[in-house]
CHARMM internal coordinates of N, CA and C (Angstrom, degrees):
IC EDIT
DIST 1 N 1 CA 1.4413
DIST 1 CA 1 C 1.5200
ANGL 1 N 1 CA 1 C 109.89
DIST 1 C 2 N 1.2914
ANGL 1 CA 1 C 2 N 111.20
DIHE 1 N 1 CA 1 C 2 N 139.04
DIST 2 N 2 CA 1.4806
ANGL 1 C 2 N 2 CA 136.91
DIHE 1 CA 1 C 2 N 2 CA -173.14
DIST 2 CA 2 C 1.9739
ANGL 2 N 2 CA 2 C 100.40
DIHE 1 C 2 N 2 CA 2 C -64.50
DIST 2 C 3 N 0.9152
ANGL 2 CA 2 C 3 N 114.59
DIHE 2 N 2 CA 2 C 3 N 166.78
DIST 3 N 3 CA 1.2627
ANGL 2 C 3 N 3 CA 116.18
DIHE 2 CA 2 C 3 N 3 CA -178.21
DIST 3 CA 3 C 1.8100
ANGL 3 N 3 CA 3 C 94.91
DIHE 2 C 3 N 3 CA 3 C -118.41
DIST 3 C 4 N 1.0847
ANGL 3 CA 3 C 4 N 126.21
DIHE 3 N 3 CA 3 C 4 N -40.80
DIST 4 N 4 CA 1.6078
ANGL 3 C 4 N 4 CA 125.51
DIHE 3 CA 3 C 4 N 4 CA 150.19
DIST 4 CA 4 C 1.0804
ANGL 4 N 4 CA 4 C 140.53
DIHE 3 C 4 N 4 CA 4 C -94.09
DIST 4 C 5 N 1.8056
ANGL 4 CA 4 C 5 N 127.92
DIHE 4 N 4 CA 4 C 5 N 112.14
DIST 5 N 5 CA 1.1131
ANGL 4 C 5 N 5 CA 121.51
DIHE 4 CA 4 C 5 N 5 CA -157.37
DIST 5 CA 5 C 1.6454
ANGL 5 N 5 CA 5 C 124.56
DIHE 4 C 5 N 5 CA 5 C -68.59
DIST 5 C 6 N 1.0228
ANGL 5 CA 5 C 6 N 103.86
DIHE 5 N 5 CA 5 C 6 N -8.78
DIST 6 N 6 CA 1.6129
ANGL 5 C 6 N 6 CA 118.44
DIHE 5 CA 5 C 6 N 6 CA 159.79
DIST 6 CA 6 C 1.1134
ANGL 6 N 6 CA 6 C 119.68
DIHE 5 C 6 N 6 CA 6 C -48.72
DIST 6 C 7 N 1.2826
ANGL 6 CA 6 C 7 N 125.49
DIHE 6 N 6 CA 6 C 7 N -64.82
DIST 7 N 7 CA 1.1978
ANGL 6 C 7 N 7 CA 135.04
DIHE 6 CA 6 C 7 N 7 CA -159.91
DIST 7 CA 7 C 1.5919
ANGL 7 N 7 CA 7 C 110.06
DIHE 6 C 7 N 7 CA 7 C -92.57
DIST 7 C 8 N 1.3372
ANGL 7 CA 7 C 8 N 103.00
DIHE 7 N 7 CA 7 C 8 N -9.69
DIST 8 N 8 CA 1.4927
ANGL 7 C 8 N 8 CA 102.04
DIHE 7 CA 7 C 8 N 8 CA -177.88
DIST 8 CA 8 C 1.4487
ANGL 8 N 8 CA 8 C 110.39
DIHE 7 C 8 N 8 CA 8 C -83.13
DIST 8 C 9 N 1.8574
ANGL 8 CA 8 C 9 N 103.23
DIHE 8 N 8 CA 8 C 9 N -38.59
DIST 9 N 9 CA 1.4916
ANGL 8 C 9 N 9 CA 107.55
DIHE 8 CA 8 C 9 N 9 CA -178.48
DIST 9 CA 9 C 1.3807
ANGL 9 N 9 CA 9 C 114.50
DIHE 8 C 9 N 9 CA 9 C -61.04
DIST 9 C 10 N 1.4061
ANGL 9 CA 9 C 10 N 127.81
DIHE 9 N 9 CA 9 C 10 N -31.84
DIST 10 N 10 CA 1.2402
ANGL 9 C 10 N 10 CA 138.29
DIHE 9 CA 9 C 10 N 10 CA -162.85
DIST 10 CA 10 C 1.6105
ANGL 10 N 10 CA 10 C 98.53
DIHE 9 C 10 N 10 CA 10 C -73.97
DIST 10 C 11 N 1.4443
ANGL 10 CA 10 C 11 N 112.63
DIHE 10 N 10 CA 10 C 11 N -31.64
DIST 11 N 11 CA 1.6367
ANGL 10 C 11 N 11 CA 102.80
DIHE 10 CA 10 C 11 N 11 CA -159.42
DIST 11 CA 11 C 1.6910
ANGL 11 N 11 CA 11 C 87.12
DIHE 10 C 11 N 11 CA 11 C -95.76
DIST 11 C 12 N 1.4592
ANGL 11 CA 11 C 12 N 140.85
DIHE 11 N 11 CA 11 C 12 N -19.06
DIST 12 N 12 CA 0.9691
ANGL 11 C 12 N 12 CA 127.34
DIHE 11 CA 11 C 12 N 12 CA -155.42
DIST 12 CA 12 C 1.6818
ANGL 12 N 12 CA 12 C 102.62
DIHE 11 C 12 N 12 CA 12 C -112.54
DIST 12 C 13 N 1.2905
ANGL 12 CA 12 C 13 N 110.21
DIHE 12 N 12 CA 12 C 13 N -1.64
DIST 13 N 13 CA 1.6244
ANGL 12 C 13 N 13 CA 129.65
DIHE 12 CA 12 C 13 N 13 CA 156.12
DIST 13 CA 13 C 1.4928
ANGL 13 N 13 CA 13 C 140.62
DIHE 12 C 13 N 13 CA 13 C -55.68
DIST 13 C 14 N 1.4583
ANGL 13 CA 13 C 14 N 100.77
DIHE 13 N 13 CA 13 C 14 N 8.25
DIST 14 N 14 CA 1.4316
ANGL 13 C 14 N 14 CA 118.95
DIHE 13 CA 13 C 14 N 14 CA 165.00
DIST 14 CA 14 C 1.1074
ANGL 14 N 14 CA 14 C 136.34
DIHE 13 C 14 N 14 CA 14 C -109.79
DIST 14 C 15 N 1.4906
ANGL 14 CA 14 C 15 N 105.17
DIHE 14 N 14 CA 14 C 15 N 159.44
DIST 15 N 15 CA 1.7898
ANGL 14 C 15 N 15 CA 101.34
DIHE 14 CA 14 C 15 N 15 CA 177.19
DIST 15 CA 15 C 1.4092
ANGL 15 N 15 CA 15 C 113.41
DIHE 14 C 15 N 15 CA 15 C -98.30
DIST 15 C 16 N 1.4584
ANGL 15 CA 15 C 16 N 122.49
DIHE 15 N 15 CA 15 C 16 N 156.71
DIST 16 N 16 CA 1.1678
ANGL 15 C 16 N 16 CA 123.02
DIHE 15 CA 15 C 16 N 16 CA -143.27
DIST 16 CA 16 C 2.3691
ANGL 16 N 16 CA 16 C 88.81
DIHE 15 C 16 N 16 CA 16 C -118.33
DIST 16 C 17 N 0.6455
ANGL 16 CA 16 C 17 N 126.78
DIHE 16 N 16 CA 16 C 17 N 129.37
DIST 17 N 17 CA 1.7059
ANGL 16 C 17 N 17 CA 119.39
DIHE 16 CA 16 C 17 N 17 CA 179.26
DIST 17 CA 17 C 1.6847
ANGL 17 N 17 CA 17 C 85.22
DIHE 16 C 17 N 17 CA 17 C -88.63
DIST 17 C 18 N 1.4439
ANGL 17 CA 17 C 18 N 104.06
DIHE 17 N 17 CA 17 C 18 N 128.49
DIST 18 N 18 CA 1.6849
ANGL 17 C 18 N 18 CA 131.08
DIHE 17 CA 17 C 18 N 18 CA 163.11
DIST 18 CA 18 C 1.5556
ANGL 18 N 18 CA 18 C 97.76
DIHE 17 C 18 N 18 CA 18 C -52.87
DIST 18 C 19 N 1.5356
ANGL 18 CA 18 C 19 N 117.12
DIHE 18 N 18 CA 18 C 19 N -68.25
DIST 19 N 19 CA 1.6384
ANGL 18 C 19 N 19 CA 111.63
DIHE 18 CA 18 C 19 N 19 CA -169.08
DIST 19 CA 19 C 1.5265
ANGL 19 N 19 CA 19 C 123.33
DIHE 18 C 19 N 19 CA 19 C -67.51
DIST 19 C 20 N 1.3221
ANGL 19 CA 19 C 20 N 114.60
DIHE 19 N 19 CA 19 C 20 N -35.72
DIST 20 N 20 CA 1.4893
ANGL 19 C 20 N 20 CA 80.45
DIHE 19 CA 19 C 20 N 20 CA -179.55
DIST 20 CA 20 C 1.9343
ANGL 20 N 20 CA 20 C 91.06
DIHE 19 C 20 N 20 CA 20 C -135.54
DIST 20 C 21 N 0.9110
ANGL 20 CA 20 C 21 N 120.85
DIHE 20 N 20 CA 20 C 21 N 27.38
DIST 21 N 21 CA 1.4813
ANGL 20 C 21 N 21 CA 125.91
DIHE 20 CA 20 C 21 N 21 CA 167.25
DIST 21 CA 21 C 1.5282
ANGL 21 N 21 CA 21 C 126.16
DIHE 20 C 21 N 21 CA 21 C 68.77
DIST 21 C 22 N 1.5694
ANGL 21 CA 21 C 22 N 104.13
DIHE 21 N 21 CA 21 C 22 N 18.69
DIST 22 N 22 CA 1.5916
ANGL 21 C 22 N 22 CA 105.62
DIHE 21 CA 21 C 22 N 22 CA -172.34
DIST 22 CA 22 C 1.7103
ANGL 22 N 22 CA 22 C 99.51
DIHE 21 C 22 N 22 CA 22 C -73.51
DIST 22 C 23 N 1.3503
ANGL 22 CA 22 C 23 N 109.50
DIHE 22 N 22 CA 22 C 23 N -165.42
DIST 23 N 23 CA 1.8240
ANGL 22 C 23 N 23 CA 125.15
DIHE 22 CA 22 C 23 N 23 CA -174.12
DIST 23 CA 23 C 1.0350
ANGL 23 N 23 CA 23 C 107.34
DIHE 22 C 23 N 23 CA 23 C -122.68
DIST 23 C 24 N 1.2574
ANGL 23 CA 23 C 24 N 129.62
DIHE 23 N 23 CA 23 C 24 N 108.42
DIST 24 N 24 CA 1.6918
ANGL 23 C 24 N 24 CA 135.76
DIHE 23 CA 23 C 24 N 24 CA -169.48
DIST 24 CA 24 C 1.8421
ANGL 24 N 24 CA 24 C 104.62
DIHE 23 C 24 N 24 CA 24 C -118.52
DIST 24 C 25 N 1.3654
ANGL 24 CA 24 C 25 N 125.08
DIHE 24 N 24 CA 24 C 25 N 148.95
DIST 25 N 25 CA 1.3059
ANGL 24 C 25 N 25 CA 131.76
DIHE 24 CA 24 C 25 N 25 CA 171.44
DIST 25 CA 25 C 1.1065
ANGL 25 N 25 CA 25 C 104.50
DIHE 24 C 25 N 25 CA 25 C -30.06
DIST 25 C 26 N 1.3711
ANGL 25 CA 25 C 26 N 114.73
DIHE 25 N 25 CA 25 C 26 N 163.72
DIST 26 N 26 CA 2.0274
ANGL 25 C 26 N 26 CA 122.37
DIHE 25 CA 25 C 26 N 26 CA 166.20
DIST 26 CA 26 C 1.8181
ANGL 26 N 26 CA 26 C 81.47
DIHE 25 C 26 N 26 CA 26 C -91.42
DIST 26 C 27 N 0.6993
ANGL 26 CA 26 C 27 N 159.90
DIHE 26 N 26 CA 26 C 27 N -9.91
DIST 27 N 27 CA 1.6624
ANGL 26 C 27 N 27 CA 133.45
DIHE 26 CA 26 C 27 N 27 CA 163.11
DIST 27 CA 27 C 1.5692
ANGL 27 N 27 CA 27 C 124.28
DIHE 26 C 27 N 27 CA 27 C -95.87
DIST 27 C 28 N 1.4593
ANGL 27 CA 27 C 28 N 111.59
DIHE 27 N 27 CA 27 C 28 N 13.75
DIST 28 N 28 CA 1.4616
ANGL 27 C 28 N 28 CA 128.39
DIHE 27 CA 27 C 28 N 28 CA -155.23
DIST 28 CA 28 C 2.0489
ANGL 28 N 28 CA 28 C 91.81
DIHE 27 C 28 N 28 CA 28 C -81.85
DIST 28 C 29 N 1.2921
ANGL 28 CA 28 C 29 N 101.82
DIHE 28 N 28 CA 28 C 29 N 141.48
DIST 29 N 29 CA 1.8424
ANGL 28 C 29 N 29 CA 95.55
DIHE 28 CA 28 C 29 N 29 CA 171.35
DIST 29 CA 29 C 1.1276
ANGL 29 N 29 CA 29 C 104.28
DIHE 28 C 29 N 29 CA 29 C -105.17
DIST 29 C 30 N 1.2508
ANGL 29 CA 29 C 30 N 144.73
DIHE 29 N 29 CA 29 C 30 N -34.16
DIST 30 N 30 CA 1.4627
ANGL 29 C 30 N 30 CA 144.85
DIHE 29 CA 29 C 30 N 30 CA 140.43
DIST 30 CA 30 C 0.9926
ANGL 30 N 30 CA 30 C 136.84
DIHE 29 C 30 N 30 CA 30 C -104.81
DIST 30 C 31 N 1.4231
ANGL 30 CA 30 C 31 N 127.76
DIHE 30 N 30 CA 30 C 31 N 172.00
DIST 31 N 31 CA 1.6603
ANGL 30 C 31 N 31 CA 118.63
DIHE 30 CA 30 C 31 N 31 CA -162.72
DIST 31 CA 31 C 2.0373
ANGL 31 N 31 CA 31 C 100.20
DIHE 30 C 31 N 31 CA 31 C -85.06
DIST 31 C 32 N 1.1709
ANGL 31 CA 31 C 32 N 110.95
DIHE 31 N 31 CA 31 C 32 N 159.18
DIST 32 N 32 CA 0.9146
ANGL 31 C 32 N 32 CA 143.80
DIHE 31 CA 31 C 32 N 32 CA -139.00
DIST 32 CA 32 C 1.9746
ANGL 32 N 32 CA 32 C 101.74
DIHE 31 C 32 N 32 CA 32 C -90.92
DIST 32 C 33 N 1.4742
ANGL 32 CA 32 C 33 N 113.25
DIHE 32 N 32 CA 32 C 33 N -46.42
DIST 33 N 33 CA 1.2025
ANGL 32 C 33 N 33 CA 148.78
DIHE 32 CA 32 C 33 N 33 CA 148.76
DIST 33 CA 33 C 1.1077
ANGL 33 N 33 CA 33 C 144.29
DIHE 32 C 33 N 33 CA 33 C -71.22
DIST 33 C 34 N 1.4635
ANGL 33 CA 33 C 34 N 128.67
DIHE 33 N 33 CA 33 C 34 N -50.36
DIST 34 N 34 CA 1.6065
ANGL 33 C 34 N 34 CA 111.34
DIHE 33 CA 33 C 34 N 34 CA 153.97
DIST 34 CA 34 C 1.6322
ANGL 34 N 34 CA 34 C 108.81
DIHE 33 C 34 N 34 CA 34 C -103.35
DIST 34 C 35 N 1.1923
ANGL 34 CA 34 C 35 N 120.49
DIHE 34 N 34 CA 34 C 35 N -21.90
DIST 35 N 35 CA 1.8235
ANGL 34 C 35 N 35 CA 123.98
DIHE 34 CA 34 C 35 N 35 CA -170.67
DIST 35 CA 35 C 1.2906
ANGL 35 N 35 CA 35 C 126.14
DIHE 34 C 35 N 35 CA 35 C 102.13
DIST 35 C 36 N 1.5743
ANGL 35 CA 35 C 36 N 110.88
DIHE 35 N 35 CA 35 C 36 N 16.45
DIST 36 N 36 CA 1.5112
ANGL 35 C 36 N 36 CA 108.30
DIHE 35 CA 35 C 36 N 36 CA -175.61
DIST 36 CA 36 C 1.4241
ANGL 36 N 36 CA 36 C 105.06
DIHE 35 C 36 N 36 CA 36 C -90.76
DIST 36 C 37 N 1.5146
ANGL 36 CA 36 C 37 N 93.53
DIHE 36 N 36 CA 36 C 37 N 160.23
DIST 37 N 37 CA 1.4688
ANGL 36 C 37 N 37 CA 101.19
DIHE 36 CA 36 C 37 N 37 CA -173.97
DIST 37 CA 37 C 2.0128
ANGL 37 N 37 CA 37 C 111.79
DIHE 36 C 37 N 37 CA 37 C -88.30
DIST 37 C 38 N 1.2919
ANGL 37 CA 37 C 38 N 99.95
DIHE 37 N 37 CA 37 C 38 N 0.00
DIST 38 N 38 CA 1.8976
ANGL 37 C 38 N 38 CA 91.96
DIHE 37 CA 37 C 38 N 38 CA -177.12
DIST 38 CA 38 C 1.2436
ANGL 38 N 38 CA 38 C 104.16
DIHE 37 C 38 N 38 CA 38 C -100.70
DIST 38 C 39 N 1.2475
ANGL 38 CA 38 C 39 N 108.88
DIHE 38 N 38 CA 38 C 39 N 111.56
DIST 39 N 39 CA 1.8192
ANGL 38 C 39 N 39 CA 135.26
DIHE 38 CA 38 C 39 N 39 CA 169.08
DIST 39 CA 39 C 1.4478
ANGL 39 N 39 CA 39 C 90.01
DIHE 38 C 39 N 39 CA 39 C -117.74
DIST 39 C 40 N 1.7568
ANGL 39 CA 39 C 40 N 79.06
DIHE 39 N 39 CA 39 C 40 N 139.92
DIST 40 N 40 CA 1.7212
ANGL 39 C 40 N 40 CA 89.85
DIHE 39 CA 39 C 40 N 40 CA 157.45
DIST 40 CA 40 C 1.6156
ANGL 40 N 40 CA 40 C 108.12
DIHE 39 C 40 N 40 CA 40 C -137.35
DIST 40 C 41 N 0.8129
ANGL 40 CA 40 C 41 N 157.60
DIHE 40 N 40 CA 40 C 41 N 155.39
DIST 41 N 41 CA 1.8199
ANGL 40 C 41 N 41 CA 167.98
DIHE 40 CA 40 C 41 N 41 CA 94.60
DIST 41 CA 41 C 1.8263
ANGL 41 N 41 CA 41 C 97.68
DIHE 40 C 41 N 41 CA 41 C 26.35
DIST 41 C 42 N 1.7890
ANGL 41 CA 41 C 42 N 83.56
DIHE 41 N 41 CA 41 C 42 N 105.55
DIST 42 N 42 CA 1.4181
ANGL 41 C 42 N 42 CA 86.45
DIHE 41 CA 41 C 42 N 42 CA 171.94
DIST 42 CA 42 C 1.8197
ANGL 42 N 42 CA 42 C 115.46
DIHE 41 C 42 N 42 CA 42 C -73.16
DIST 42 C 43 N 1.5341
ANGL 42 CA 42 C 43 N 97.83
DIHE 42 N 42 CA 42 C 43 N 133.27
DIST 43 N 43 CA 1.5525
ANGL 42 C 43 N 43 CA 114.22
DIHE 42 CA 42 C 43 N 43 CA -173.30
DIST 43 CA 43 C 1.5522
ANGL 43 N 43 CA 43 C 113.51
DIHE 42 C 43 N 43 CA 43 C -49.24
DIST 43 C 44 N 1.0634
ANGL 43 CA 43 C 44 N 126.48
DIHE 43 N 43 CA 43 C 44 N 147.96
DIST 44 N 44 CA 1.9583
ANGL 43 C 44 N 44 CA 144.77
DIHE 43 CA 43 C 44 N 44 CA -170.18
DIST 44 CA 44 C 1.4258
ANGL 44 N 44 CA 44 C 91.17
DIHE 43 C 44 N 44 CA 44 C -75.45
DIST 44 C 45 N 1.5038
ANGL 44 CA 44 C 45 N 105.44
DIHE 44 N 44 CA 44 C 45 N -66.35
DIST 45 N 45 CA 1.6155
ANGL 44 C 45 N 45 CA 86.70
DIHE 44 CA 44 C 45 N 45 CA -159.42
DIST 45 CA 45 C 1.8074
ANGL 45 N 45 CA 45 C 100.11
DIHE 44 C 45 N 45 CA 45 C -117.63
DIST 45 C 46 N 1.5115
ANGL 45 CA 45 C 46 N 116.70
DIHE 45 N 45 CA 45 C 46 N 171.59
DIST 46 N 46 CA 1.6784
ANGL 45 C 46 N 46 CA 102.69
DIHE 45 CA 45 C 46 N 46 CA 149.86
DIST 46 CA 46 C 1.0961
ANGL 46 N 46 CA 46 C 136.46
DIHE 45 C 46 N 46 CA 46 C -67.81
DIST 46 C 47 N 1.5291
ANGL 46 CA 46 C 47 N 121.98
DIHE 46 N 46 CA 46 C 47 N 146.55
DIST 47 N 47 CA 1.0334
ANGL 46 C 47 N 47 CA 107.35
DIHE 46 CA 46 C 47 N 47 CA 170.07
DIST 47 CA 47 C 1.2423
ANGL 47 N 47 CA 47 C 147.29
DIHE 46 C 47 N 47 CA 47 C -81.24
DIST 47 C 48 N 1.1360
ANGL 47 CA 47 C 48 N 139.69
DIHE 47 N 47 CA 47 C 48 N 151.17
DIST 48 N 48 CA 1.5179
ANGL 47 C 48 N 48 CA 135.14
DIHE 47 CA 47 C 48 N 48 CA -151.40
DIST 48 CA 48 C 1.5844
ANGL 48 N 48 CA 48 C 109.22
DIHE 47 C 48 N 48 CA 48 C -72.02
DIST 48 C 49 N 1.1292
ANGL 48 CA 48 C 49 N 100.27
DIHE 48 N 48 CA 48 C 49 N 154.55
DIST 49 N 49 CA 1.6217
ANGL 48 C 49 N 49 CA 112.84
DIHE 48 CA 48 C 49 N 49 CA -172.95
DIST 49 CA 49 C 1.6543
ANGL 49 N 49 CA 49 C 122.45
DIHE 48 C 49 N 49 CA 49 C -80.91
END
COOR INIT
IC SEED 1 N 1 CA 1 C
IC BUILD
């Protein structure tokens, strides 16, 4: 966790491409790099071990 919530939302404001894992806009309809359509919302926190 970010120590400013500004900057945290901004970095955690992307979509994530399922196939090959690049960082695409939160308004992007496909990824940016290969063209697939499965993005998901990069996750808040890690997940636990």
């Amino acid at each position: 966790m970010a120590k400013f919530p500004e900057p945290e939302k901004e970095i955690n404001d992307v979509l994530i491409c399922m196939r090959c894992k690049a960082r695409n806009s939160k308004t992007a309809k496909a990824c940016r790099k290969c063209g697939a359509i499965y993005l998901r919302k990069k996750r808040k926190q890690a997940k636990a071990k």
